[in-house]
Every structure is written in structure tokens, then in C-alpha cells.
C-alpha positions in Angstrom: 14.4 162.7 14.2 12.7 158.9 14.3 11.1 158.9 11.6 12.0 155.3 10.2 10.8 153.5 12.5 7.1 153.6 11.4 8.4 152.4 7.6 7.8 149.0 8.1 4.4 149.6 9.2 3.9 151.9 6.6 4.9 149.0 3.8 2.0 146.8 5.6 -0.4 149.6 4.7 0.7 150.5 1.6 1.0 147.1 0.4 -2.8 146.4 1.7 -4.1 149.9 0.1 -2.5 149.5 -3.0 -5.6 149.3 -5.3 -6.5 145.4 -5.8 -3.8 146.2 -8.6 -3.7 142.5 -9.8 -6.9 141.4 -8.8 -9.3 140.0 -11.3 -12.6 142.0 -11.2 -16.2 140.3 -10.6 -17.3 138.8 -14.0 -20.6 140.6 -13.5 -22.1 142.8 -11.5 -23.8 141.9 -8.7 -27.4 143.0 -8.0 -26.9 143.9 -4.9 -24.4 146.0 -2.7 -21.0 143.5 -2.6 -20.5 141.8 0.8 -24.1 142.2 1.6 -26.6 139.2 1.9 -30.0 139.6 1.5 -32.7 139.1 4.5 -36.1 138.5 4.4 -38.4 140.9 6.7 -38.3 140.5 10.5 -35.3 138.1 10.0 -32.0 138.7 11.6 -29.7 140.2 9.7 -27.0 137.7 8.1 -23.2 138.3 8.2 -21.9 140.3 5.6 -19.6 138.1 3.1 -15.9 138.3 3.4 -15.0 137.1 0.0 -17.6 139.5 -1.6 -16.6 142.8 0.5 -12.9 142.0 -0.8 -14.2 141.5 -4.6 -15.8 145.0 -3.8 -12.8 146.7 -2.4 -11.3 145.8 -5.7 -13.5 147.2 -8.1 -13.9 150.1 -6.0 -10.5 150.7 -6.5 -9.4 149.8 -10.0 -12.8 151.1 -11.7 -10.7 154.6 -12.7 -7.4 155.3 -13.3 -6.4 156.6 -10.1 -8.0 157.4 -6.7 -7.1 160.1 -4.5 -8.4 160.7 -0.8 -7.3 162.6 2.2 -5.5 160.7 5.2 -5.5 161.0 8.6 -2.3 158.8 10.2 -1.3 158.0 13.8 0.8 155.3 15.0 0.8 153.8 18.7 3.5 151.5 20.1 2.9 148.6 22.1 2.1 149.7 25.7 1.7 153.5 24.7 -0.8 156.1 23.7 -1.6 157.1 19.7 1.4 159.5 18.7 0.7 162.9 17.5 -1.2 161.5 14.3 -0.2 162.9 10.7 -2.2 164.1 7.5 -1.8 163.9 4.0 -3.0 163.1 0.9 -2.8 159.4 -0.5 -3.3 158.7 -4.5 -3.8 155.4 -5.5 -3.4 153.8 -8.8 -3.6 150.7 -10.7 -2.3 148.1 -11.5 0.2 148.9 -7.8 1.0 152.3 -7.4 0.9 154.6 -4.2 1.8 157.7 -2.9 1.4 159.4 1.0 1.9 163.3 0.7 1.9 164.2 3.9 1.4 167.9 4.6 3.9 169.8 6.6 7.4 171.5 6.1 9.5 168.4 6.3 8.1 167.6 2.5 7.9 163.8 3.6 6.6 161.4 1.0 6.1 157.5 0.8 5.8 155.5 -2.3 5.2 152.2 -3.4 5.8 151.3 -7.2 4.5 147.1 -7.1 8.2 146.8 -6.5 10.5 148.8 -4.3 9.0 151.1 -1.1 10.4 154.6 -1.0 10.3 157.5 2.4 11.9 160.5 1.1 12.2 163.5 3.5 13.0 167.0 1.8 14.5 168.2 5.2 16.3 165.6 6.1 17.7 165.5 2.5 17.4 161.9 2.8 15.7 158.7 1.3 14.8 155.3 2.5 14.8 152.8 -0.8 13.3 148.9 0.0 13.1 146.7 -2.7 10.7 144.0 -1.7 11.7 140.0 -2.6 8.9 137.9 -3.3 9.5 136.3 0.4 9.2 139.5 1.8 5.7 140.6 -0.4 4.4 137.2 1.0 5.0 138.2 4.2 2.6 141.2 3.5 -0.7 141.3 3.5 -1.2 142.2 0.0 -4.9 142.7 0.1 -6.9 144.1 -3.3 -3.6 143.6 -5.0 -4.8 139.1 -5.3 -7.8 137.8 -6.1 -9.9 137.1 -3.1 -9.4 133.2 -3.0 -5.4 133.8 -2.5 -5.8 136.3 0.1 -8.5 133.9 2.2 -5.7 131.1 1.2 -3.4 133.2 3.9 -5.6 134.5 5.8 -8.7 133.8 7.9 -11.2 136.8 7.3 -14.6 137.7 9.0 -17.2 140.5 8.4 -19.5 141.7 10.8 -22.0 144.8 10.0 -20.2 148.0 11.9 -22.2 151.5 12.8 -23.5 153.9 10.1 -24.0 151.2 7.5 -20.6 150.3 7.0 -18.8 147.1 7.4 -16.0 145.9 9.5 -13.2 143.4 7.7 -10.9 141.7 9.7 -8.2 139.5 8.7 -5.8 136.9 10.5 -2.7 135.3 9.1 -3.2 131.8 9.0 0.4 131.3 9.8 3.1 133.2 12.3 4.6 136.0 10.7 5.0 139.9 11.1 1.4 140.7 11.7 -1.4 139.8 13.8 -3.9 141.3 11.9 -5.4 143.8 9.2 -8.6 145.6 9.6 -11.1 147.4 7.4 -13.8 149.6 7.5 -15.6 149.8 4.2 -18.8 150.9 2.5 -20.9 147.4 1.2 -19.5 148.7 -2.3 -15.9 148.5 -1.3 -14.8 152.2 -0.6 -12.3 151.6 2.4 -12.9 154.4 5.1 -10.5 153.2 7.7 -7.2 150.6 7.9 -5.9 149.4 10.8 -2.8 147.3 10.8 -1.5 145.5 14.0 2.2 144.1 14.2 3.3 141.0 16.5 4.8 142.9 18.7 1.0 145.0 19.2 2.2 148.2 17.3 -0.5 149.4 15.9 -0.8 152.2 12.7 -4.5 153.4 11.8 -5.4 155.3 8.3 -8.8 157.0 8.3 -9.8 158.2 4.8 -12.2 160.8 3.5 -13.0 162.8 0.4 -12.7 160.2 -2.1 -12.2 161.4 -5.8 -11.0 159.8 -9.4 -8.2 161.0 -11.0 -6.1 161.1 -14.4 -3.2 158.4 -14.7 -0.2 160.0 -13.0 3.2 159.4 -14.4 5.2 156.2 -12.8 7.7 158.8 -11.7 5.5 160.1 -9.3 5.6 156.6 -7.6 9.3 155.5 -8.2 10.8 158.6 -6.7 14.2 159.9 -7.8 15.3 162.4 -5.3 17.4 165.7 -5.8 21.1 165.5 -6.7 23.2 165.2 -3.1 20.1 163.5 -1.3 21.9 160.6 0.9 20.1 157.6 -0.2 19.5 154.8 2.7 18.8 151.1 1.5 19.8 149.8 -1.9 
């Protein structure tokens, strides 16, 4: 079974989802919806701000202890049609903690701890460990885990209202790397509804999210997974 191969993909999400774990909040709150710019009647509407939508994100995010949300996942090769997408739930807690339970019989789960990535499959009796370097996390997009100015530092971002009252994030790396780009669809207050990540080679994974809730803390064992005695461990 290839399941693997969507991992790296998966450590782009997770990495952009993670929470704004690190991110220093807004020193006030704004009067107004974040990312949105006021127009006076009859005008046309101005662009919604980058830099403001992402200081939303973040304290949309980080304002409880932990976030969780249903997910719906599919992943579509370069060339190809969407695969049969996947569900799950995804929590989410600061300062850079994550967890995909995806539902099914396999028991697959994904982690990410600020540190190491993790893919454990119950049926496969198998686990998938990544430790991220610091040249490898700047490879990421690690957006909501950095203040706004250091993300816009690496990558070029543009907002542009979308349908239903929601806004549309896109973001560019400024210099050649593993992705071509990173899209969100967000409230103006910074809950993310949908994440599109597109790799160089035009893979392309898409998270949709619904049914938002706060949670209670959750243990940092649930994010740095040790697996069952006799699970083959893949990785370091």
C-alpha cells in the first residue's frame, strides 16, 4: 500500500496549519474584521490585507488551548485526477502541535510535535519518524507558526475577496524551492476553511475544514507518538 508518498505533502500542510505557534499576537485588537479595509459607500471595494489576514489566522488559532475541526483530504498528482479523498479529524494546539486522525480501519495518524513529523499506521504496524533540520523547516512554509513580517520576508502573498464573504490567501516563495505555492481560504477573522498546497512538480494536496471547536490542552504525547512494542519504525 502507497501510502508514503503523500508524507511530504502532508509535512507542507502540517507545518502551514500548525497554529501560528510562535507568532506574536496583534498588540490590540483591531476594530474591524482582520484583513479587511474599510470602503466608503458606492466605492469599490479595496483588497483585503495580506499581512492583517495572517495576524488573524494567528489569533484565530492560538486564542484557546487547542482547536479541533473535521477534515476532508484528497491529493492529486501532477497530470491526474483528485484520488479517492480521505477524512478525519485534525486537533491543533499551541505553541506547534498537530494531529490528523483519519477515520477508517487502518488507524492511520499524522503528527507534528514543532520538531519531528510522525505517520503511524495501526495496520501496517508501521511508523514513519522525520525529524526536521532547521534547513529543512525553512524549506517549509511555516505559515501562523512566524510572525507575519518573516513569512512576507519568504514569500510574496496576495489577498483578494473570494465567494460567501470569505477571503482567498495565496502565497509564492520568493525563491526556488519545494513548493510553488500555499493557498488559503479564511473567514476576515482568520478561521482557515480550506488549504491548498501545490509542490514543484504540480502535486497538489487540498484540506477543507468544518465544525470548528476549542478544546482542553491535550498531553504532548498525543503529538510525539510512541507506537506499540514490535511496530517497525521507518526514519530515525
Amino acid at each position: 500500500m502507497k501510502r508514503s508518498r503523500t508524507f511530504p505533502l502532508l509535512l507542507a500542510a502540517v507545518a502551514s496549519l500548525a497554529g501560528a505557534a510562535r507568532a506574536e499576537r496583534p498588540a490590540a485588537a483591531p476594530t474591524a474584521p482582520s484583513g479587511a479595509v474599510a470602503a466608503s459607500p458606492g466605492a469599490p471595494a479595496a483588497a483585503p490585507d495580506a499581512a492583517g489576514l495572517l495576524r488573524a489566522i494567528v489569533e484565530a488559532h492560538t486564542a484557546k488551548p487547542a482547536f479541533t475541526m473535521t477534515f476532508v483530504q484528497s491529493y492529486a498528482p501532477a497530470g491526474f485526477p483528485d484520488t479517492t479523498p480521505e477524512t478525519g479529524t485534525l486537533t491543533i494546539q499551541a505553541p506547534a502541535s498537530l494531529r490528523f486522525d483519519y477515520d477508517g480501519s487502518e488507524g492511520k495518524v499524522y503528527t507534528f510535535d514543532g520538531k519531528a513529523a510522525r505517520q503511524y499506521v495501526a495496520a501496517d504496524q508501521q511508523i514513519v519518524l522525520k525529524t526536521l533540520t532547521a534547513a529543512e523547516k525553512a524549506r517549509l512554509p511555516l505559515l501562523f507558526l512566524q510572525p507575519a513580517a518573516e513569512i512576507l520576508d519568504r514569500f510574496a502573498a496576495a489577498a483578494r475577496p473570494a465567494a460567501n464573504g470569505l477571503v482567498d490567501l495565496t502565497l509564492t516563495p520568493r525563491a526556488e524551492g519545494d513548493l510553488r505555492s500555499v493557498a488559503a481560504l479564511a473567514t476576515p477573522t482568520g478561521e482557515i476553511k480550506r488549504l491548498v498546497v501545490l509542490d514543484a512538480e504540480g502535486n497538489r494536496t487540498t484540506f477543507t475544514f468544518t465544525n470548528r471547536a476549542a478544546r482542553k490542552k491535550r498531553p504532548a504525547s498525543d503529538f510525539a507518538l510512541v507506537p506499540p512494542k514490535g511496530t517497525r519504525v521507518v526514519g530515525e
